[in-house]
Structure formats: C-alpha cells, structure tokens
N, C-alpha and C positions, 0 to 999 in steps of 0.2 A: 835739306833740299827746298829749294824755291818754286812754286807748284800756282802757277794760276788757273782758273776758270772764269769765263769772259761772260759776263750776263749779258743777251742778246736777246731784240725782236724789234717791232714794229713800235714808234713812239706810241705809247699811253695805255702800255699790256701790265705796266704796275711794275716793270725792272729797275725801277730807281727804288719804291715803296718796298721789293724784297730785298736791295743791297742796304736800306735803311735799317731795316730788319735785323738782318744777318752781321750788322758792322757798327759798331760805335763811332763810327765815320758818318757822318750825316750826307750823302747826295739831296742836293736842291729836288722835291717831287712837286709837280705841277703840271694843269691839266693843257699842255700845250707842247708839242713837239719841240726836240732840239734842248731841252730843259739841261738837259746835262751834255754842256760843251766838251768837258776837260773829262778825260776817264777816269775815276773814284775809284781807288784801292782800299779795300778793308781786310783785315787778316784776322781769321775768324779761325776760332779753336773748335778740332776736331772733337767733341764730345764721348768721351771713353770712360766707362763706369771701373776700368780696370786701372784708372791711372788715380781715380777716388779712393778705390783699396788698396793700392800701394802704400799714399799717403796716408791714410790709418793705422797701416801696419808700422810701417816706417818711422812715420812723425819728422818728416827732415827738416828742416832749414825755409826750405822753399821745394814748389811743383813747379814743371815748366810743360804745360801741354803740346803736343802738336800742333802744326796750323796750317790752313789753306789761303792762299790770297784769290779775294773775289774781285772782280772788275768791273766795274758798272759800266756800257759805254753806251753813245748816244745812240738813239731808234737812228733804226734804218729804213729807206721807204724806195719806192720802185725806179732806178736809175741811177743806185749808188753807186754801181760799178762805172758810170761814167760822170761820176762827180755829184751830182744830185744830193739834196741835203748836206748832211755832212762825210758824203761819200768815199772816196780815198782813206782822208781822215780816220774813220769807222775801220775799214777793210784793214788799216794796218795797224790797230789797237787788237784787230782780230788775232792778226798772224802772230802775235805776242805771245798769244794763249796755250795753256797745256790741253785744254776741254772747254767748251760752249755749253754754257747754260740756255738755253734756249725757252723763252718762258711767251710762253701763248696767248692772249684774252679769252676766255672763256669765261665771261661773263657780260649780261648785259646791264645798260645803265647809261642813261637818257644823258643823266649829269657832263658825262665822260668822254667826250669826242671821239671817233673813231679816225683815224688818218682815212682809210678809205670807204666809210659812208656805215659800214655795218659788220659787227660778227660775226667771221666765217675763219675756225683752226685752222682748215686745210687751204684755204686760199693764202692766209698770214703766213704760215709756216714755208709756202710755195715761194712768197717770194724775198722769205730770206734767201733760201736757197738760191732760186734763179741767181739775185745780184752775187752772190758769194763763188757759185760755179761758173759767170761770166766772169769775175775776176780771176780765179784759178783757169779757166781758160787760157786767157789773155797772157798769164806768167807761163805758162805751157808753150802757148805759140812763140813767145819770146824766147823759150830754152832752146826749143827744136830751129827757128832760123839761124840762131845762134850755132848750132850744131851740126846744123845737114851742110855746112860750110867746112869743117870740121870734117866731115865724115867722107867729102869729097877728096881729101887727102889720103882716105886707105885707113883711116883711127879705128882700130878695131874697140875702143872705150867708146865714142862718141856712136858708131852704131852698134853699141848693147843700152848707152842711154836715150837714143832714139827710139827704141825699139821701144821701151817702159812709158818713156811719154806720150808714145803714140796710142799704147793701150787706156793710158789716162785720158789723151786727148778724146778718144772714142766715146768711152763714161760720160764727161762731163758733156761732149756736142748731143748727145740720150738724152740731155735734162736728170742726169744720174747725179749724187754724191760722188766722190773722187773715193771716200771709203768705201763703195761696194765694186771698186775694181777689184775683180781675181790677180793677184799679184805671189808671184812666192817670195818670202824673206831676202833669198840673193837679188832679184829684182828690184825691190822696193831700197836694198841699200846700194846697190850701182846710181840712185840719183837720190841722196837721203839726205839734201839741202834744198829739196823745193817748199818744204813749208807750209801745203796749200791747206788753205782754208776749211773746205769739204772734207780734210781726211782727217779731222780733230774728233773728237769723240765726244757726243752730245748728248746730253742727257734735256727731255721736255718738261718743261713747268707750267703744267693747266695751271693758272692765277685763276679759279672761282671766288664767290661772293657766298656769304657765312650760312644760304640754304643750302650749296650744294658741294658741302666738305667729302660726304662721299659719291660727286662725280653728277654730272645731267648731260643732257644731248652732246655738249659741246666737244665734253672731256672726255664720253665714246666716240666719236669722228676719229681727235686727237690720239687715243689710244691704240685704233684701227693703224695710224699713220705711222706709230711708235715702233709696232708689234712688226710691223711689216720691215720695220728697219733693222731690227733688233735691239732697239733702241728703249731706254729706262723712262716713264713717265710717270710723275708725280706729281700729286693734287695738293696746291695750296692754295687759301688764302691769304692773300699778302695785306689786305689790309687789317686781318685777324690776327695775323704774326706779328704785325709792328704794336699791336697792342701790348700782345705778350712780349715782347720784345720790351716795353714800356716797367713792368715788374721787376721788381728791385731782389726780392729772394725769387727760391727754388719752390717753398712751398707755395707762393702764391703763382708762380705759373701754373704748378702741377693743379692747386684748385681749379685756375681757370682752363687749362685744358681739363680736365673733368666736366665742368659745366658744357664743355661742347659734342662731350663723349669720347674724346681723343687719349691715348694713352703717350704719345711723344706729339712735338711738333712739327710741323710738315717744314723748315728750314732745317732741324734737328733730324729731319730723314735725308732732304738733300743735302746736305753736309756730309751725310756718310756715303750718301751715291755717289757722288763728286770725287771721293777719298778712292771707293772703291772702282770708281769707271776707272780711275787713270791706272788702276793694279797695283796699289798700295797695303802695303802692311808696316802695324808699330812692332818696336821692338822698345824697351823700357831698360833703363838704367835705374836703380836702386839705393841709394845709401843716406847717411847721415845727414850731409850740407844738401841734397839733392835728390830727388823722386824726377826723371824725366822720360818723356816719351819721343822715341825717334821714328822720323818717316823714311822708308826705304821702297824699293820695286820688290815684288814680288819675286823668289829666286835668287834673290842675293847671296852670296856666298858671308862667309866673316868679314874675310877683311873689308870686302866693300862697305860693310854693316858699319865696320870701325872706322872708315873714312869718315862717313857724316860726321864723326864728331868730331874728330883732327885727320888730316892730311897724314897726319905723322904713327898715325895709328893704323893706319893701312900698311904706308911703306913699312915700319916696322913690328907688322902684326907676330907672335908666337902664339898664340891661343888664349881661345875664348870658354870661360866660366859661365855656364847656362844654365838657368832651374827654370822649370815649365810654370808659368801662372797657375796654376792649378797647384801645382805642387805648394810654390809659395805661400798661396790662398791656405794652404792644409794646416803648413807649418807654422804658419807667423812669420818667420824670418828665416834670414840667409845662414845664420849658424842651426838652426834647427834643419833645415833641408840639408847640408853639408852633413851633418852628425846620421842622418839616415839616409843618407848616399841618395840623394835626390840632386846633387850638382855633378855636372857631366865636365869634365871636359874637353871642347873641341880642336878643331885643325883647322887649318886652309879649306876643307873642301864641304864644310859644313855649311847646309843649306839654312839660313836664319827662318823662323817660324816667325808667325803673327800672337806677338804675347810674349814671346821671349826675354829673360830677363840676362842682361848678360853684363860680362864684364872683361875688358879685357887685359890682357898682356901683352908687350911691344916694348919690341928696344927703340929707343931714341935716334 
C-alpha cells in the first residue's frame, strides 16, 4: 500500500529540518520562506521491534520493513487559497495526501524569522486552516452549482448529493474542519470523490527547542487546540532529531537520547502516530529467502491481506496459515508452533490481527 502524509505549516516552523530528519532525502532547510519549491518525498521505515525478532529467529536472506512516504511541501502563508505564495501549488500537493502532519513553531528565537512578526500556536495553526477550508469551500460550491442544474431535472442522486454538501458547505462557512461534520458512512460515500483538504486526519508537531523536550507555554495552548479536536500532538525537537538523525549505529543514538532523558525519539513516535492515525496494522510473512512486514487497514479480511502481495493471491486465495507472534516469540520457529498446534488454519472470513504471521495458499 502506498500511504502518504504531507508535512505542513507556516514557512520557518522546522518542516523541511523534520522531513531532513525522518528521510535520507535531504530537503534544502533555510531560514527564508518558500525554501522548498518542488515537494520532497522520503520513504521512511515504520520502526517494529517485532520485525527485529523475526529476523533473529529466522536468519533469512534479507528483511523488508514496512514504510510510510513523508512529503515535505512548501510553507503556506495567509492567501493561499487565492494564489498567494506558492498557493494552488501547495493546496494540490495537499489533496495528494493520506494525512497532514501539521507541525507548529513553538519555540522562540531571535535568529529565525517569523513569516508573521512573532510566536503565536494558535494563531499559525488558524491559518492553515482558514486557507485550506477556503479552498474546500470553493470545490464544494463548484459541486453543488454544478448539481442543483442536475437536480432541476427530478435526479434523485444529485439531490441526496446536494443534500451532503450542503451539510459540509455549513462546517466549513463556521470557520469548522470539514472533519467535524456529523455525517453517517452512507452520506459520506454518496459523494466519496471530493477529496477535501480539512477532512484528512492530522496529527500536531510542537517543533520546541532542546529546554522544552517536555513541553512550555507554547505546546499547552497547542495541546488545548489538539484535545479539543481529538486530535494527536507530539513534542519535538527537530533540530535535536537531525542530530540524531546524523548517528551512524543504534547504540550511539540510544546514548544520546539518554543524555536528553528520552527513552524513544520523538520522529520514532511520530512515525508510529502517523502509522496508527490512518488505522494501520502489520501483518509479517516469515521464511528463509525472506522476513517481511506488510501494511494493511485495520479489519481486513485474508484475502485482502493476500492481495498486498500479489493480485493473484487474492483472486485465488484457499487459506491462510497463522501463528500468533507471541506464540512464534515462545517457539523459535514455524515447525515448532506447527508440532504444538500453535498454527491455525484460516478461511475467507478471517479477520487478520496486527502481528500476525501468515502464509498463504491460492490457486493460480
């Protein structure tokens, strides 16, 4: 599965400094707006201590871990939605995305221009949004004239999707996210090619400075703004991450996140946020030539599980061979759990788990 999240804010909040971080992709960082034209893709591995104990157990060939693609794209400043900056541009590198990283300035420093004069979370985070619900507007009002032409004809389709957009339209003219419309599941899929911007799922990135790794005035405001959304916010330093990011082994990061008192890294926590906001779970394939970890939706059935890996293993899915990671963990290997009845075999209607090691059967 192909899985993006779109690093977004105001030029000079450190979202080029955390996609530098996160990707052995270098984005151009510099202290001057607009720094990153062209939007920077890095495909950065999901961190799973369980795909480590495979290959232990295992010894295969080769690991293939999971991955997220991250996007760095240019700051936005107040008038994007009518061209401003790198406006349009921006807004349709957004609509690309599976989820928005949304990363804050919460920090000060004299060095570091602010686009609008001074550090304020709740004012910056305001007008991502603003520009972002004026464009989701604007493709709203464009469906609905498009439609109520349509719905003068008697279309009983074109008013049950007037009816959905109109409820959106309501949200977004509130100054709302498009994601806190009340919608029920059949609603939301009678117009489920609008795409809009606001109804992606964002997780906050307080970017502080190396005194306030756990949190100061800025990143309680930011928090208040989070909680109220239902929204995941996470404290980093990105100029403290590209450090570590900088380290060549495992044990010398772990030193140095020690010296700071940290037990993970704050990229290494959004990476799992990221994983887990969009309702992800692995499932792990096993063997000799091969230790891999697959990404799937939560509630997946088999076969769909077996799609990810060929097309062909779907269409011709007969069943799937599952041993619980834990079990695995107990046994050492797949002939030991087999010999103490620890491998199941599945069906069609078997709901895949997060951790599950499987394997399938398929006719051709």
């Amino acid at each position: 599965m192909s899985l993006q999240c779109g690093i977004v804010g105001l030029p000079n909040v450190g979202k080029s400094t955390l996609f530098n971080s996160l990707s052995s992709a270098k984005a151009e960082a510099a202290n001057f707006p607009f720094c990153t034209i062209e939007p920077n893709v890095g495909v950065i591995t999901v961190p799973d201590k369980r795909l480590n104990i495979l290959t232990q157990l295992v010894n295969p060939e080769k690991t293939i871990p999971t991955v997220i693609e991250f996007v760095d794209i240019a700051g936005l400043v107040k008038g994007a939605s009518k061209g401003e900056g790198l406006g349009n541009k921006f807004l349709a590198n957004i609509r690309e995305v599976d989820a928005i990283i949304h990363v804050v300035r919460c920090f000060e420093d004299p060095n570091v221009v602010h686009v609008d004069g001074n550090v304020d979370p709740r004012r910056d985070k305001e007008i991502i949004d603003a520009e972002l619900q004026l464009k989701d507007l604007e493709s709203i009002e464009k469906r609905v004239h498009r439609l109520e032409k349509i719905a003068k004809t008697s279309d009983p389709e074109a008013k049950k999707q007037l009816a959905v957009l109109e409820k959106y339209r309501k949200i977004l003219e509130e100054g709302k996210n498009a994601r806190s419309a009340v919608l029920t599941d059949q609603e939301r899929s009678i117009v489920p090619d609008l795409f809009l911007l606001t109804e992606k799922p964002v997780i906050y990135v307080a970017n502080v400075d190396e005194d306030s790794l756990d949190g100061n005035e800025l990143t309680e405001e930011l928090l208040k703004i989070s909680a109220a959304e239902d929204s995941e916010l996470i404290i980093v330093c990105a100029a403290l991450e590209s450090q570590i990011a900088e380290l060549d082994t495992e044990e010398e990061k772990n030193e140095f996140l020690s010296e700071y008192g940290l037990e993970e890294s704050g990229l290494n926590r959004l990476i799992k946020a990221s994983y887990h906001l969009l309702d992800l779970i692995t499932y792990f394939t096993a063997g000799p030539q091969e230790v891999r970890a697959w990404t799937i939706r939560k509630g997946w059935k088999a076969p769909q599980a077996a799609g990810v890996i060929h097309t062909d293993f779907e269409r011709g899915f007969i069943k799937a061979e599952v041993i619980k990671m834990s079990n695995f963990i107990k046994y050492k290997s797949e002939l030991a759990c087999k010999e103490a009845g620890k491998l199941s075999i599945e069906g069609k209607e078997y709901v895949v788990q997060d951790g599950d090691i499987m394997h399938f059967r398929f006719n051709v």
